[in-house]
C-alpha positions, 0 to 999 in steps of 0.5 A: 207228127212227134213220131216222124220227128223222132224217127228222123231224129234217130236217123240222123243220130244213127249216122252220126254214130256209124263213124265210130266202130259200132262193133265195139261193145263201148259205142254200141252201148252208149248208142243204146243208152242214149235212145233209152234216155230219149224215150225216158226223156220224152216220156217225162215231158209228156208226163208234165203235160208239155207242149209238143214243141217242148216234147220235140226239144226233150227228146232232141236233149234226150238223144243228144245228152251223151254225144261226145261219149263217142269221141270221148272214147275214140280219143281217150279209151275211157268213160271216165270224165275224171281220167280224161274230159267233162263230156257234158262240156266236151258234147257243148263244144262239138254241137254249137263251138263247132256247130254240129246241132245243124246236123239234127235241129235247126231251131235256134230259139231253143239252142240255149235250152239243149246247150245248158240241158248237155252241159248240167246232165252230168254236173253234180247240181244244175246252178240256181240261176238257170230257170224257168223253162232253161231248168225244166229242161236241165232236169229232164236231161238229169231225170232221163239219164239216171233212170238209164243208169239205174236200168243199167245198174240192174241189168249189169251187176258187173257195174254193182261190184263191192270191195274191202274198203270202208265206206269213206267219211266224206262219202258216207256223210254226204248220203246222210245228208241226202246229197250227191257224192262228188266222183273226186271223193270216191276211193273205193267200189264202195264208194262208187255203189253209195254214189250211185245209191246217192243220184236217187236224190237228184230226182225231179219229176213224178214220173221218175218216182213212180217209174222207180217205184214201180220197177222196184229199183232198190229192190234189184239193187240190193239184190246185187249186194253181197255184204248186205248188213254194210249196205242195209242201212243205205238202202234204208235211208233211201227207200224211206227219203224215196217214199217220203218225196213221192208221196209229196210230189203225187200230194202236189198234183 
């Protein structure tokens, strides 16, 4: 039953995104993306012992987290939210403004779910108001796509690349404080490398924990690192805040 749905679901994403040009490397990309964060998506929601009608909802986040990426990039040439449009709001304007979920989900009682779950995926904390169930499928989204990004991030150097600048103050004092970097603050490649280190704290689930830990993430990653003795301590950090929080999420269970 799940696996009928997903594949109709994936049928249904596939033609949306063949009206875009699939032979650019930028769609087909983004299209690839988003059936990894699916399956991550999925995975996780199973891993939580989920309901099958919340693994369905999952997986309809999963594959749909990224929608607008397709026109953002068909209008403005860029990935960048920060040089063109928010795409976690833009995906929320063309699924449910314009109603395009009709496309893919009719369930109504759960439009509210995917709408918040699209919308946060991207932003730098999901609001303390959201709960409950709305909350669980916000961080499933933010779970899914990051550990996406880190597979990335490894498989792509080009997207790991260092450059002169110190690493800024604002940038560096956030990390310590075991918070996210906002993209506003980024100044250099630097930066942009200890931002990304900096998502690992935004991770919910013992499933995203052991998956990091088992494909030793960090260890791909600092492999990529050229000035090793400048990023060393980062990785530190990280690798002791990762140990300490995975063995409190397995404790828990």
């Amino acid at each position: 039953m799940l696996e009928l749905f997903e594949e109709m679901i994936v049928e249904k994403f596939k033609k949306y995104v063949s009206g875009y040009d699939m032979d650019d490397e930028n769609i087909s990309r983004k299209y690839l993306h988003s059936l990894r964060v699916m399956d991550f998506a999925k995975q996780i929601a199973i891993s939580e012992d989920l309901s099958k009608h919340d693994i369905k909802v999952a997986t309809v986040i999963g594959i749909l987290h990224d929608y607008a990426r397709f026109e953002q990039w068909k209008l403005y040439g860029t990935y960048s939210d920060v040089d063109s449009i928010d795409h976690g709001d833009l995906g929320v304007s063309l699924l449910f403004d314009k109603g395009e979920i009709d496309n893919f989900y009719k369930a109504e009682n759960d439009f509210n779910k995917i709408k918040l779950a699209i919308k946060y995926h991207n932003k730098i904390s999901v609001p303390e108001d959201i709960v409950g169930d709305e909350r669980v499928m916000c961080n499933i989204a933010r779970d899914a796509d990051k550990l996406d990004i880190f597979h990335l991030l490894i498989e792509n150097k080009s997207l790991f690349m260092e450059d002169a600048a110190a690493i800024s103050k604002e940038v560096r004092e956030c990390f310590f404080e075991d918070k996210m970097i906002n993209y506003k603050d980024i100044k250099s490649k630097n930066d942009k490398i200890v931002l990304s280190l900096a998502m690992f704290y935004d991770i919910n689930f013992t499933y995203s924990y052991k998956y990091i830990i088992d494909t030793k993430i960090l260890d791909g990653l600092y492999e990529h690192v050229e000035d090793k003795e400048r990023f060393k301590k980062y990785f530190d950090h990280l690798k002791k805040v990762i140990d300490e929080r995975a063995g409190l999420y397995n404790n828990l269970r």
